[in-house]
C-alpha positions in Angstrom: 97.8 96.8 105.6 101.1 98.0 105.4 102.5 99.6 102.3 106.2 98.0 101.2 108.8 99.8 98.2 111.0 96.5 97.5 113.6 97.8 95.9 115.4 94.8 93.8 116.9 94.0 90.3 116.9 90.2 90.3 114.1 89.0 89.0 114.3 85.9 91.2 114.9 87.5 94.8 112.0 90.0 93.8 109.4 87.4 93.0 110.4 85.3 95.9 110.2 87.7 98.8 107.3 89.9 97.2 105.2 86.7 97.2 105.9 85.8 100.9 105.5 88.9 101.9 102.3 89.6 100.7 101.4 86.0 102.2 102.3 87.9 105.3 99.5 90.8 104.6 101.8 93.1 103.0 101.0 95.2 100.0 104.1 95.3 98.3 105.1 97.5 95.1 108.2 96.9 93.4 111.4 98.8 91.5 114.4 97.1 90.0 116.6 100.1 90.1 117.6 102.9 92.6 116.2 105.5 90.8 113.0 103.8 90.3 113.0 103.0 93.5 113.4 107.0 94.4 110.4 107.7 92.2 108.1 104.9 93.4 108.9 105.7 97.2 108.2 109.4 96.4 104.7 108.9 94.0 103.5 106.1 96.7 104.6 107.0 100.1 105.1 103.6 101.7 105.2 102.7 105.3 109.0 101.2 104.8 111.5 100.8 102.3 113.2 97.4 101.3 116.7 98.5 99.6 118.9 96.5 97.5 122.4 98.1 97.7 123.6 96.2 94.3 121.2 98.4 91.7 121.8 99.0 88.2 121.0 103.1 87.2 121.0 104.0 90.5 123.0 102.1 93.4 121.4 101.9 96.8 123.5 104.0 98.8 123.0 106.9 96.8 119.2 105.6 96.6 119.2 105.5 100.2 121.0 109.2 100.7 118.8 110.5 98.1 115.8 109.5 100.0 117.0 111.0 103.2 117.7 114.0 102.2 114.3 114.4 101.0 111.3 116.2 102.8 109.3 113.9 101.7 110.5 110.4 102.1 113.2 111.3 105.0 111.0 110.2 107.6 110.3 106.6 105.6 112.5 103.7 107.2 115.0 101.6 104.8 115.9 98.2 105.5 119.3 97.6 103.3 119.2 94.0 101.7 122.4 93.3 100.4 124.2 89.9 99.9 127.5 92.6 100.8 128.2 91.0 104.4 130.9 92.5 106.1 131.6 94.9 108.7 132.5 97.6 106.3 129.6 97.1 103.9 127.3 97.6 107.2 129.0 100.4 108.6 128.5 102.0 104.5 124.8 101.1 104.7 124.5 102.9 107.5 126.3 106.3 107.0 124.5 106.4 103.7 121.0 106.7 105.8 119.5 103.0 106.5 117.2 102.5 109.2 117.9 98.6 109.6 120.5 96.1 107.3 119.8 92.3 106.6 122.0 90.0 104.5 121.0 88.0 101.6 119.9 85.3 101.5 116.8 86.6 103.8 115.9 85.1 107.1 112.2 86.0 106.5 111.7 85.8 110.2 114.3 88.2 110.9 113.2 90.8 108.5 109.8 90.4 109.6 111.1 91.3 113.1 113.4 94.3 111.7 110.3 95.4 109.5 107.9 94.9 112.6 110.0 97.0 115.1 109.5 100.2 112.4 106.2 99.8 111.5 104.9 100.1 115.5 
């Protein structure tokens, strides 16, 4: 079973994908903020990181640098989620250290492909 960090402040997205997800034989551990989500990735050592980029505390591109610049959680992928669709929100996701980026709302299929390609 693969270990997921969702990393996600509404309460509502959260509960939604965790649950289907985990339907999908996932063991998923959750953080509503960027820094939690640091500290959780760190403590638990997941096999891939889902990354809100809207995060109180902490916001997910400094989440996601922060994790790549890190020895040990460097090597973890992130998936950004982000309802932040354009070209230049991609391009930001991306020079901040993401692996993958998907749009809100999620095309469970789609991640499940993204999330399937790292987890080989």
């Amino acid at each position: 079973m693969h270990k997921i960090v969702l990393v996600e402040d509404n309460e509502m997205n959260r509960d939604m994908l965790s649950r289907r997800l985990i339907r999908k034989g996932f063991e998923v551990i959750m953080a509503v903020d960027g820094e939690q989500g640091i500290a959780t990735a760190t403590a638990e050592k997941p096999d891939l990181i889902l990354m809100d980029l809207s995060l109180p505390v902490l916001d997910g591109w400094e989440a996601i640098r922060r994790l790549k610049a890190s020895p040990d959680t460097s090597m973890i992928p992130v998936i950004a989620l982000t309802a932040h669709a354009m070209v230049s929100d991609r391009e930001k996701a991306f020079a901040a250290g993401c692996d993958d980026f998907d749009t809100k709302p999620v095309d469970l299929n789609g991640l499940l492909e993204k999330m399937r390609y790292f987890l080989k």
